[in-house]
Backbone as JSON, one array per atom type, in Angstrom:
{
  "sequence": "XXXXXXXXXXXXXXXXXXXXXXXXXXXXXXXXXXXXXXXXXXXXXXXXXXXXXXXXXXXXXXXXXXXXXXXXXXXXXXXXXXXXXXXXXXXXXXXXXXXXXXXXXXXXXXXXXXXXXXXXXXXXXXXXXXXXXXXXXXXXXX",
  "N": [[0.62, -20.33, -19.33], [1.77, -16.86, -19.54], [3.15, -15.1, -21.98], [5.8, -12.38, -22.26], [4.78, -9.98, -23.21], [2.54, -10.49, -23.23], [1.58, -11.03, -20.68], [1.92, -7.78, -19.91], [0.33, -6.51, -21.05], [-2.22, -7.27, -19.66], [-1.43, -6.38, -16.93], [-1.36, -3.76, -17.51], [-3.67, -3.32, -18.97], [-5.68, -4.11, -16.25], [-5.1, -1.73, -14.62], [-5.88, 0.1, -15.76], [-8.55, 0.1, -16.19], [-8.74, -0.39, -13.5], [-8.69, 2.22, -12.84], [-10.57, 3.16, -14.13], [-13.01, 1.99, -12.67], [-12.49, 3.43, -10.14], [-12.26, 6.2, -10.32], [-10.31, 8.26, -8.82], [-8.31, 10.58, -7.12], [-5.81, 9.24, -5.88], [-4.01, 9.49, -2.25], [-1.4, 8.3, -2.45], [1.9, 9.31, -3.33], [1.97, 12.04, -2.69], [2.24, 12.47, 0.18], [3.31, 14.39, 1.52], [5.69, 14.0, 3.23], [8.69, 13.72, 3.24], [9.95, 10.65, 1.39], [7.8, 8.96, 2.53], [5.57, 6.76, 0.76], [1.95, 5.92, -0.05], [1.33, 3.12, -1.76], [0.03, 0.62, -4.37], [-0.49, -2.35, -4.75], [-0.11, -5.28, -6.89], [0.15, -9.13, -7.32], [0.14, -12.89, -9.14], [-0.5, -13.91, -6.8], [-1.82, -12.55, -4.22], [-2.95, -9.23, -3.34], [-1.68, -5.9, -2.46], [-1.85, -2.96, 0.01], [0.18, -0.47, 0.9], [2.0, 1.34, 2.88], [4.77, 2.82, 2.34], [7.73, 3.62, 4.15], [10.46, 5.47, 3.74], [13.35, 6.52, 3.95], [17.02, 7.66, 3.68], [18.33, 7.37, 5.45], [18.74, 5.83, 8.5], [17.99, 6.25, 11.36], [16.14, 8.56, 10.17], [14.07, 6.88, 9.07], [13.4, 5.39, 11.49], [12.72, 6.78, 13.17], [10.12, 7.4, 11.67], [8.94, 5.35, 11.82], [8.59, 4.63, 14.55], [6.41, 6.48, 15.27], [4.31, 5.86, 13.85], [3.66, 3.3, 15.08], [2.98, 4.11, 17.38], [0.34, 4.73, 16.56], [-0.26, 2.47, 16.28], [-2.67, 0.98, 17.46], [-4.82, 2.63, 17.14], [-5.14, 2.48, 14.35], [-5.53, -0.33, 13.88], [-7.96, -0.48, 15.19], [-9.62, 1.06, 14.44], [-9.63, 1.68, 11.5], [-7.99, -0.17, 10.11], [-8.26, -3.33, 10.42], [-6.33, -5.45, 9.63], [-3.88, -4.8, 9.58], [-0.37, -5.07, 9.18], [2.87, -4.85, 10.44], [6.03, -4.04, 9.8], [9.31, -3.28, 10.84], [11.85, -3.65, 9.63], [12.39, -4.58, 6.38], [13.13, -6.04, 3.61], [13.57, -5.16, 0.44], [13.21, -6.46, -2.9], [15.91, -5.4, -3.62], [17.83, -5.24, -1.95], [17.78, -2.87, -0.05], [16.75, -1.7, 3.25], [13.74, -0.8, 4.18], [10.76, 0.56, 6.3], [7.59, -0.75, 6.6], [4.29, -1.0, 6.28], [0.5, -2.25, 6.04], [-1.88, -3.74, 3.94], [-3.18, -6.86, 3.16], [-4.71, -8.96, 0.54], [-5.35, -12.07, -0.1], [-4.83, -15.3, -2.4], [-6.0, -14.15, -4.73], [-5.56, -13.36, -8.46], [-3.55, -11.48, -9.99], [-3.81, -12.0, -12.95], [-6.28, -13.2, -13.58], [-9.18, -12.25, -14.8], [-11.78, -12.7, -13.53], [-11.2, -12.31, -10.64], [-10.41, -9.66, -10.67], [-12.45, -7.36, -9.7], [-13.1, -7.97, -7.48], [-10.53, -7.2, -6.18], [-10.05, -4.6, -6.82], [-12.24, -3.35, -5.01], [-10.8, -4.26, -2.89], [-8.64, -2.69, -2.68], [-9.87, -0.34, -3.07], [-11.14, 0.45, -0.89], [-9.44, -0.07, 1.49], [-7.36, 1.7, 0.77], [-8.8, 3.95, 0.93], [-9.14, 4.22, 3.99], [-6.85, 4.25, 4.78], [-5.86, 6.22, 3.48], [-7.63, 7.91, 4.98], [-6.84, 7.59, 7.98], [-4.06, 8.05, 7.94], [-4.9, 11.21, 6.89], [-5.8, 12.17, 9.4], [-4.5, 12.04, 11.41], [-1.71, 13.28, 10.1], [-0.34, 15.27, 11.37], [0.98, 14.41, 13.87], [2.78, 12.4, 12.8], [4.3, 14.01, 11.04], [5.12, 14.92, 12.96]],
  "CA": [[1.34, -19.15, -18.89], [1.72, -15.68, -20.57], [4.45, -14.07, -22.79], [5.79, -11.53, -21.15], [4.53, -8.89, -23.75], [0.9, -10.3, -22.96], [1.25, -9.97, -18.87], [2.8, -6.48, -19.79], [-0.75, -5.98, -21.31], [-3.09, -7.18, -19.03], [-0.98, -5.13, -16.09], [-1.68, -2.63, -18.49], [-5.51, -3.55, -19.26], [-5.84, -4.13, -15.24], [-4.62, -0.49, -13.95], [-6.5, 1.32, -16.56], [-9.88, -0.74, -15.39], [-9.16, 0.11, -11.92], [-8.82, 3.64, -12.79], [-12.01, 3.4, -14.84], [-13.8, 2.04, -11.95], [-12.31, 3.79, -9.18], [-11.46, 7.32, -10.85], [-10.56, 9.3, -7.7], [-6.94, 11.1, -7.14], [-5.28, 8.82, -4.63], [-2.99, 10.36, -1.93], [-0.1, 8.17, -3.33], [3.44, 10.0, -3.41], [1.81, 13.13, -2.36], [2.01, 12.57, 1.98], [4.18, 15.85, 2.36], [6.51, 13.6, 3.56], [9.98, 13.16, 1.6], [10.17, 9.09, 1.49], [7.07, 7.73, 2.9], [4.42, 6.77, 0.59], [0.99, 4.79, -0.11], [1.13, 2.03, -2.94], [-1.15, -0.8, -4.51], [0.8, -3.65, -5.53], [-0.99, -6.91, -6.92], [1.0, -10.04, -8.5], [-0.58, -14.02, -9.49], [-1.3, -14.47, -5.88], [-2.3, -11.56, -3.39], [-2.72, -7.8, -3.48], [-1.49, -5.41, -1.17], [-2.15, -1.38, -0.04], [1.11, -0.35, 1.4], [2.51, 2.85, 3.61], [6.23, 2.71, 2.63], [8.82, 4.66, 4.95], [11.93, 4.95, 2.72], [14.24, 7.55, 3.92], [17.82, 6.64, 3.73], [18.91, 7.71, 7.03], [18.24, 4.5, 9.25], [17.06, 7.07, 12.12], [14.64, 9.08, 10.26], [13.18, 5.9, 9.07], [12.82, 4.27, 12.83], [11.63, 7.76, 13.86], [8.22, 7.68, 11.07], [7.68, 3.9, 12.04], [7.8, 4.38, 15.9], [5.07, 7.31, 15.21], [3.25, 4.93, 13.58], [3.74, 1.89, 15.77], [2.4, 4.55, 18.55], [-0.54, 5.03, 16.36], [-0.85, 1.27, 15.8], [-3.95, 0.64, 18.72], [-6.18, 3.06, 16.27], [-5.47, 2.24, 12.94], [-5.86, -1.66, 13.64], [-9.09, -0.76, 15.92], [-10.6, 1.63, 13.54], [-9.11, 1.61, 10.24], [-7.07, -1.07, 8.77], [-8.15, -4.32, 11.15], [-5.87, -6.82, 9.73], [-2.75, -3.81, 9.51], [0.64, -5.9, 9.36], [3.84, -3.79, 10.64], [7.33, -4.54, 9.88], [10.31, -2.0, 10.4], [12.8, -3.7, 8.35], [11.51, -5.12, 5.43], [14.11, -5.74, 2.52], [13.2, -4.74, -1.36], [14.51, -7.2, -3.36], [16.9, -4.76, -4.59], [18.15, -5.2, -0.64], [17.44, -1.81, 0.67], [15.89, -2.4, 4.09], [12.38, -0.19, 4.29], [9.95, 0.21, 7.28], [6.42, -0.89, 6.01], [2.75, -1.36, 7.45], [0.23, -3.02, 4.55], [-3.25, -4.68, 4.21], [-3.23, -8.07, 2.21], [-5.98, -9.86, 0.32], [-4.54, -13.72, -0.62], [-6.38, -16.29, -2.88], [-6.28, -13.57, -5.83], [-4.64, -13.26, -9.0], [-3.69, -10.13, -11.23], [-4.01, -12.92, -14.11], [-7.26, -14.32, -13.45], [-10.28, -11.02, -14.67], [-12.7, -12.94, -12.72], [-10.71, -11.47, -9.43], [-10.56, -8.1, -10.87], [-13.43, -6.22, -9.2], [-12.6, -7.85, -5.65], [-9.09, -6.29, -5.77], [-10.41, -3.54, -6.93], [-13.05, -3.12, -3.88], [-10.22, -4.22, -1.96], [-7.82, -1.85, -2.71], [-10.49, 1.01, -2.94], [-11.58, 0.49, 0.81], [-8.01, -0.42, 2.35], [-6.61, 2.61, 0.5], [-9.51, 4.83, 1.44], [-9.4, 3.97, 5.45], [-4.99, 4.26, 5.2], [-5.42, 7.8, 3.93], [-8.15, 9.15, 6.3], [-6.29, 7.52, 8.94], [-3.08, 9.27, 7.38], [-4.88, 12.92, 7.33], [-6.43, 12.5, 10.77], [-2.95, 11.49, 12.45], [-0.85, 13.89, 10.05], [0.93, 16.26, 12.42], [1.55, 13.5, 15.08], [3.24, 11.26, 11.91], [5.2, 14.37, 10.62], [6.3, 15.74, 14.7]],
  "C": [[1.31, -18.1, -20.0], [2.83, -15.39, -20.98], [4.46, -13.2, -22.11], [5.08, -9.83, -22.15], [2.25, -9.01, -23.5], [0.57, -10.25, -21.45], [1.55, -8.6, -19.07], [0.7, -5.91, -20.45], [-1.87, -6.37, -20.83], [-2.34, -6.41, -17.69], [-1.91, -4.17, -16.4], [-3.47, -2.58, -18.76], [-6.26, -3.27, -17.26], [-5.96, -2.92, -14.65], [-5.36, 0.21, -14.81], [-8.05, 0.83, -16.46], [-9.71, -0.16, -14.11], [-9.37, 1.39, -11.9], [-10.34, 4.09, -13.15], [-13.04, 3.74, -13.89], [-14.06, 2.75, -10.92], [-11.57, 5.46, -9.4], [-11.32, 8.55, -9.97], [-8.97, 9.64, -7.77], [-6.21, 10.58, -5.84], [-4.33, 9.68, -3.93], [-1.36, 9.61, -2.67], [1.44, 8.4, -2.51], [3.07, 11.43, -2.73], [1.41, 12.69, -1.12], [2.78, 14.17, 2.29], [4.85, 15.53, 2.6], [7.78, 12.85, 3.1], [9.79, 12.03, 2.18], [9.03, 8.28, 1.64], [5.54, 7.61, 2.28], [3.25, 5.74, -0.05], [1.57, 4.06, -1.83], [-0.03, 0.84, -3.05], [0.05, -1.73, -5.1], [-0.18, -5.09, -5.59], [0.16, -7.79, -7.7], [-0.48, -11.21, -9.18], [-1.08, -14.41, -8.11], [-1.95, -13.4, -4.89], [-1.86, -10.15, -4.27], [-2.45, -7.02, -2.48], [-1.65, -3.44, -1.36], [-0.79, -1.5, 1.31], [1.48, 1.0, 1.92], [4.15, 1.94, 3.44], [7.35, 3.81, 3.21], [10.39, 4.29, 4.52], [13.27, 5.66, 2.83], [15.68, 7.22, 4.15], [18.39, 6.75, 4.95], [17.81, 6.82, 7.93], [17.39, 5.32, 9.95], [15.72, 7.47, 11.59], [13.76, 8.14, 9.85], [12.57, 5.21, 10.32], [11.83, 5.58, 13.12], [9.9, 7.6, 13.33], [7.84, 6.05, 11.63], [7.66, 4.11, 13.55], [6.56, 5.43, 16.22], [4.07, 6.29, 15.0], [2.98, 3.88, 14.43], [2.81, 2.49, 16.74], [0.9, 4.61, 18.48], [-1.54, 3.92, 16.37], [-2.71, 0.6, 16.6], [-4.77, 1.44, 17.37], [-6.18, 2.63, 15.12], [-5.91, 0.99, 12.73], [-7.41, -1.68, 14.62], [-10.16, -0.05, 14.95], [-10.53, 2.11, 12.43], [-9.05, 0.63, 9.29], [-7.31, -2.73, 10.08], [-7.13, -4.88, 10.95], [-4.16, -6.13, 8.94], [-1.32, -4.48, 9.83], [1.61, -4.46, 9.41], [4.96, -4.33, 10.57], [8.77, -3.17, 9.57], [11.19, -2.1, 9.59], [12.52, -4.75, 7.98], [12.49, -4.77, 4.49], [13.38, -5.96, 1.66], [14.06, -6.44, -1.86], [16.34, -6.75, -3.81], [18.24, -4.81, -2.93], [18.57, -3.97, 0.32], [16.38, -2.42, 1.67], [14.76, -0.33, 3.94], [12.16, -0.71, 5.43], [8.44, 0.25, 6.56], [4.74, -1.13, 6.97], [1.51, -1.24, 6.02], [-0.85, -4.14, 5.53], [-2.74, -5.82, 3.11], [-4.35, -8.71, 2.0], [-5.37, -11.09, -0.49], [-5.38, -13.78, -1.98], [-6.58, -15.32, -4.06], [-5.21, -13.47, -7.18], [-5.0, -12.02, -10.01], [-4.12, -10.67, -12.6], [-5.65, -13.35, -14.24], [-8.58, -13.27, -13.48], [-11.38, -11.25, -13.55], [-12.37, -12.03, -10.93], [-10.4, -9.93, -9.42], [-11.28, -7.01, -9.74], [-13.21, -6.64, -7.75], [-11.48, -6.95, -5.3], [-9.07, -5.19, -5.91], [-11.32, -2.6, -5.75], [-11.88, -3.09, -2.68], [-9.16, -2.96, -1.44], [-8.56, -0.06, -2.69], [-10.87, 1.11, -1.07], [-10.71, 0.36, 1.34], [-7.68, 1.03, 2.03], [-7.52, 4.1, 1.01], [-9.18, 5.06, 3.2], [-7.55, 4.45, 5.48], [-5.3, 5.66, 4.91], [-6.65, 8.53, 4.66], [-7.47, 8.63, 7.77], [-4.78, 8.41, 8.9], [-3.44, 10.98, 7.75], [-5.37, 13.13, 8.88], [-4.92, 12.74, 11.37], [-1.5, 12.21, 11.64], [0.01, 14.37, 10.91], [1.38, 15.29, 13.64], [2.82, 12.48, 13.73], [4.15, 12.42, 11.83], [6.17, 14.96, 11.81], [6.21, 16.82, 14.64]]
}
């Protein structure tokens, strides 16, 4: 196992590699939309590309996920195949979120050899979430 000052530096070694490889300006935090936005998240076992809908008003949160839910037929037919949807989805911190998120298992942030898959993975998941994002803007924001 690692010290936590030597996972803190392969994190750190990891994210500045992906940037290396993949040096493009993700959409991110920037949707236009206060609360709801893309993430990468990897740990020791899977990685994930995430659309988070965070707004604290229960409503306007159901409102952006039943847009999306409406959208769900295209993005899982010609986007994001294997597109998981869940409206309430607790943080650990136990704020409930509405979420929708690709997953690749079987990998670890620890393990360099899995590097460049998660890296492919997360460049093609995250690519396909935001052109499905700008196509389907104005139907997502109403």
């Amino acid at each position: 196992m690692f010290s936590k000052a030597e996972a803190q530096q392969i994190k750190k070694e990891f994210w500045t590699s992906f940037a290396e490889a993949y040096p493009r300006k993700w959409l991110l935090y920037d949707t236009k939309i206060k609360d709801v936005s893309f993430k990468f998240y990897v740990d020791n076992k899977k990685a994930m590309v995430l659309l988070d809908i965070e707004p604290k008003e229960t409503e306007k949160r159901k409102e952006y996920f039943d847009k999306l839910v409406s959208l769900k037929a295209i993005l899982t037919e010609e986007y994001l195949h294997d597109a998981l949807y869940e409206e309430d989805y607790y943080l650990d911190n136990g704020k409930a979120i509405s979420r929708i998120w690709v997953e690749l298992s079987g990998i670890s942030l620890y393990n360099m050899a899995s590097w460049a898959t998660i890296f492919r993975f997360f460049s093609i998941s995250m690519d396909a979430f935001e052109r499905f994002f700008k196509e389907y803007n104005d139907i997502i924001r109403g």
